[in-house]
C-alpha positions as CSV (number, residue, x, y, z in Angstrom):
1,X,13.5,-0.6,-2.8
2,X,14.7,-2.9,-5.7
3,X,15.7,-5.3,-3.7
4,X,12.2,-5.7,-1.8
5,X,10.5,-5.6,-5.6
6,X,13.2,-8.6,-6.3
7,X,12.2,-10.6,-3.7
8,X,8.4,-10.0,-3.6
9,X,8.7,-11.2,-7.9
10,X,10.7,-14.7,-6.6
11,X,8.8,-15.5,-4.2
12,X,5.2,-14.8,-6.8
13,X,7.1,-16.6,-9.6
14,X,7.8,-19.5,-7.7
15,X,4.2,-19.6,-7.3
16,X,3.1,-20.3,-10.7
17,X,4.4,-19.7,-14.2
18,X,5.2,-16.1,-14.9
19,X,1.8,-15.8,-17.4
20,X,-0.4,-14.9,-14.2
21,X,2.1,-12.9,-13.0
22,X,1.9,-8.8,-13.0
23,X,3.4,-6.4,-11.3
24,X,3.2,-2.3,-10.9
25,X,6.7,-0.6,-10.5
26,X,4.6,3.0,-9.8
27,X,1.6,2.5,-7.6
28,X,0.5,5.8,-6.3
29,X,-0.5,5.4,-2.2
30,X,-1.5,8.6,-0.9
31,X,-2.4,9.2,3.0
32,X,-5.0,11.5,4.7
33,X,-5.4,12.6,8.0
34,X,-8.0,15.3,8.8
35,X,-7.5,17.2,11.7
36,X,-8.4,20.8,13.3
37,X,-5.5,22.7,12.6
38,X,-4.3,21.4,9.3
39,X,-5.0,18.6,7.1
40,X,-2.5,15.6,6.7
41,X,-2.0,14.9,3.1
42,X,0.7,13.1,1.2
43,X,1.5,11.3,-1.9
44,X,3.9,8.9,-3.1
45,X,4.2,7.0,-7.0
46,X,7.4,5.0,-6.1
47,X,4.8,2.1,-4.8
48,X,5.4,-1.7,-6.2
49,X,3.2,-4.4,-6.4
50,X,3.1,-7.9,-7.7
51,X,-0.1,-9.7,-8.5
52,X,-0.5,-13.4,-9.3
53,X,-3.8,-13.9,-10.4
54,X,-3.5,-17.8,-10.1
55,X,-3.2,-17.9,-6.8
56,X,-4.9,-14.6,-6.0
57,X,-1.3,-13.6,-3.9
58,X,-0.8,-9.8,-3.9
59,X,1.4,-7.6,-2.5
60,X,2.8,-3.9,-1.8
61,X,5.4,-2.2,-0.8
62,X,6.3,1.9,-0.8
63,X,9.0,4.0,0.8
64,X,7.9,5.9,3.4
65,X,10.6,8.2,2.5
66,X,9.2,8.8,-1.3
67,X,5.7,10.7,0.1
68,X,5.6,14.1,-0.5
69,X,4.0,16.7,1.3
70,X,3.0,20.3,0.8
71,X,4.5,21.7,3.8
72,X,8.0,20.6,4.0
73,X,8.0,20.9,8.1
74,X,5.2,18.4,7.9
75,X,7.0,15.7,5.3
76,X,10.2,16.7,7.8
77,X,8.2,15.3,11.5
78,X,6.6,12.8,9.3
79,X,9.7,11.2,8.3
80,X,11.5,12.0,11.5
81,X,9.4,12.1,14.4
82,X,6.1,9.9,13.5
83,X,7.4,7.0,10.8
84,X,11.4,7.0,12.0
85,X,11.6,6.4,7.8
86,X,15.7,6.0,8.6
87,X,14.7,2.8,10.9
88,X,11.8,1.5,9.3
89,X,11.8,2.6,5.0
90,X,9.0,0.8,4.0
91,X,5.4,-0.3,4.8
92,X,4.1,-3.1,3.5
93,X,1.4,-5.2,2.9
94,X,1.0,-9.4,1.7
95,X,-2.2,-11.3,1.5
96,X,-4.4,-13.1,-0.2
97,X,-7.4,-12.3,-2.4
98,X,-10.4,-13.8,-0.6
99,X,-12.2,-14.7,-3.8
100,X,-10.8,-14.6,-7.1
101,X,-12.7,-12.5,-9.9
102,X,-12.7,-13.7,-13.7
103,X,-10.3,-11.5,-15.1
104,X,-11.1,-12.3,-18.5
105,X,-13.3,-9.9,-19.2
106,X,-13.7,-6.3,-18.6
107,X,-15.5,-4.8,-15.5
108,X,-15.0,-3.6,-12.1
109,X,-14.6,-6.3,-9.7
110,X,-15.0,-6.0,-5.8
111,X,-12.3,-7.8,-4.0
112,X,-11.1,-8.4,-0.4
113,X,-7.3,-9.2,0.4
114,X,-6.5,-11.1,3.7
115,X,-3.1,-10.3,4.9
116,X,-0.3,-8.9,6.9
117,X,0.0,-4.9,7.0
118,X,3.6,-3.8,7.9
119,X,3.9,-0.3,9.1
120,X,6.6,1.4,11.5
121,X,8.2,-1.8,12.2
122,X,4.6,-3.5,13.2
123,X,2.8,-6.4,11.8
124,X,-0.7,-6.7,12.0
125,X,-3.2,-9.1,10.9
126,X,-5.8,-7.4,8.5
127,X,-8.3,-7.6,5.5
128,X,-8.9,-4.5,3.1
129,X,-11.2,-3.9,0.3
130,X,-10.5,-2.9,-3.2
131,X,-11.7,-3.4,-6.9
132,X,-9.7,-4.9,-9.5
133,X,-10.7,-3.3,-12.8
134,X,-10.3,-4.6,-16.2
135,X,-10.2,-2.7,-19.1
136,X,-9.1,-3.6,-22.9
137,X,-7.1,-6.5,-21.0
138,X,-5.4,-4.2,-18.9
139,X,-5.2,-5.0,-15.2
140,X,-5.9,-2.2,-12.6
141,X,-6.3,-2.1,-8.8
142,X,-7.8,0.2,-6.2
143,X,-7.8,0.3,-2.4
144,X,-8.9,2.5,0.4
145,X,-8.7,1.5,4.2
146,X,-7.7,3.4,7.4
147,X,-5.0,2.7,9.3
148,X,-5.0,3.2,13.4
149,X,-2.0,5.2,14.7
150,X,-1.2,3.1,18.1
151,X,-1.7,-0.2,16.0
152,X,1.6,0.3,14.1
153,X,2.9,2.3,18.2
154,X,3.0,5.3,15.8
155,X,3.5,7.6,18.8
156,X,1.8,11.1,18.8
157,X,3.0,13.2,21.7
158,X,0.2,15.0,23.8
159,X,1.0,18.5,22.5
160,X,0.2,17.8,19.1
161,X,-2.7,15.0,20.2
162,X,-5.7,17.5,18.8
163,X,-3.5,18.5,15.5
164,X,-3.3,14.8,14.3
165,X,-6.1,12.2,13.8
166,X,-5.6,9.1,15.1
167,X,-6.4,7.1,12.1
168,X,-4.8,7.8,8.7
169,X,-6.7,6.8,5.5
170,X,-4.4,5.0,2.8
171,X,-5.6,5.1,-0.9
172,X,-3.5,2.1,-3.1
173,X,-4.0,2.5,-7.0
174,X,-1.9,0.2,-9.6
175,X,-1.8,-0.6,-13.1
176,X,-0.5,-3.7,-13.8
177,X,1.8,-4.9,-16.7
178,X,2.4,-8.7,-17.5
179,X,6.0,-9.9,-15.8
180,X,7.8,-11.3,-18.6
């Protein structure tokens, strides 16, 4: 996990100077599946992010192994059977702010990051929404998108087919600190 926070803050500090630099070392990303039998819901804070507002560059990364679920047996065929979390620890996602707010005052600003989303070992080409929020100088950032099962070949065997949605909803939130 360190190492992928390493390498996401060289490759944003070579970028620019490290005043438009921030980074979040405990985004919370939680996921949410509704489905008939029982609701999927999990949480991680171990999340990272860097965000150079410069360039309008941001990226995420989180464990898959760090989300935690109320049923154990659930976190268990989440990690083993669905996400493989041994062969593929992370999901990911780097882009690009598609406009860049004025984050020199406060207020909530809606954003849009173009990027690659890396999940199960599959990259795919994407764009999700968000708000960047300032408040007292403090940077803050807020996502929600869905993710499609088969997209990421996120297998769901036919038994289990009516217990599991096929798309997950992913909620991002991070508060930013200056890298110094």
């Amino acid at each position: 996990m360190k190492y992928i926070g390493v390498i996401l803050l060289v490759w944003f500090a070579t970028n620019r100077s490290g005043q438009d630099i921030y980074i979040c070392k405990n985004a919370v990303v939680t996921l949410y599946s509704k489905a008939p039998i029982e609701d999927i819901d999990a949480r991680s804070d171990r999340g990272t992010s860097v965000l150079n507002t410069a360039t309008g560059d941001v990226a995420f990364s989180v464990p898959i192994g760090s989300f935690k679920f109320d049923n154990a047996l659930m976190q268990e065929h989440f990690n083993e059977n669905y996400m493989e979390s041994d062969k593929y620890p992370q999901a990911s996602f780097k882009g690009r702010l598609t406009s860049k707010p004025d984050l020199s005052k406060d207020g909530s600003y809606p954003i849009t990051a173009a990027g690659i989303f890396e999940a199960h070992g599959v990259k795919k080409s994407c764009t999700i929404p968000g708000v960047i929020t300032i408040t007292n100088g403090v940077v803050s950032l807020s996502s929600e998108f869905m993710v499609a099962c088969k997209d990421h070949k996120i297998d769901i065997p036919k038994l289990v087919f009516q217990n599991i949605a096929e798309t997950i909803k992913i909620k991002v939130t991070a508060a930013y600190a200056p890298y110094k």
